[in-house]
C-alpha angles and dihedrals in degrees: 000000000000112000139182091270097051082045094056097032083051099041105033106014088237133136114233088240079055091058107032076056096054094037090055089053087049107026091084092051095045094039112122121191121245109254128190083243094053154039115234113249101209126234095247091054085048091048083039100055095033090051091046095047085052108044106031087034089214118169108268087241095059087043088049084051093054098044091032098221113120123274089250086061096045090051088048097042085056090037090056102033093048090046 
């Protein structure tokens, strides 16, 4: 069975303490609010798609596949988490 710990230890070499750690320090400052027009993406999917596209350097359309959010929202969420 492939879990959220076997995901970030795979992709990012990370225990999931490690990560819990570093999404509490970035969560308050990636944090969007709920709106009617749209569906919250949460802070761990953001860390999770900014961390991806720079450690594994995929294209922003494979990471968009595998997170299956458009291309566009792959390159904002980056563009805003890295800012």
């Amino acid at each position: 069975m492939y879990t959220i710990t076997n995901y970030l230890f795979n992709t990012f070499e990370c225990r999931s303490q490690t990560w819990n750690l570093f999404l509490s320090w970035v969560a308050p400052l990636i944090t969007k609010k709920e709106t009617k027009m749209r569906e919250l993406i949460s802070a761990n999917e953001r860390l999770c798609v900014t961390m991806r596209y720079l450690v594994t350097g995929d294209a922003q359309v494979t990471i968009a596949a595998s997170y299956r959010v458009s291309p566009a929202v792959v390159g904002r969420l980056i563009y805003k988490t890295c800012l």
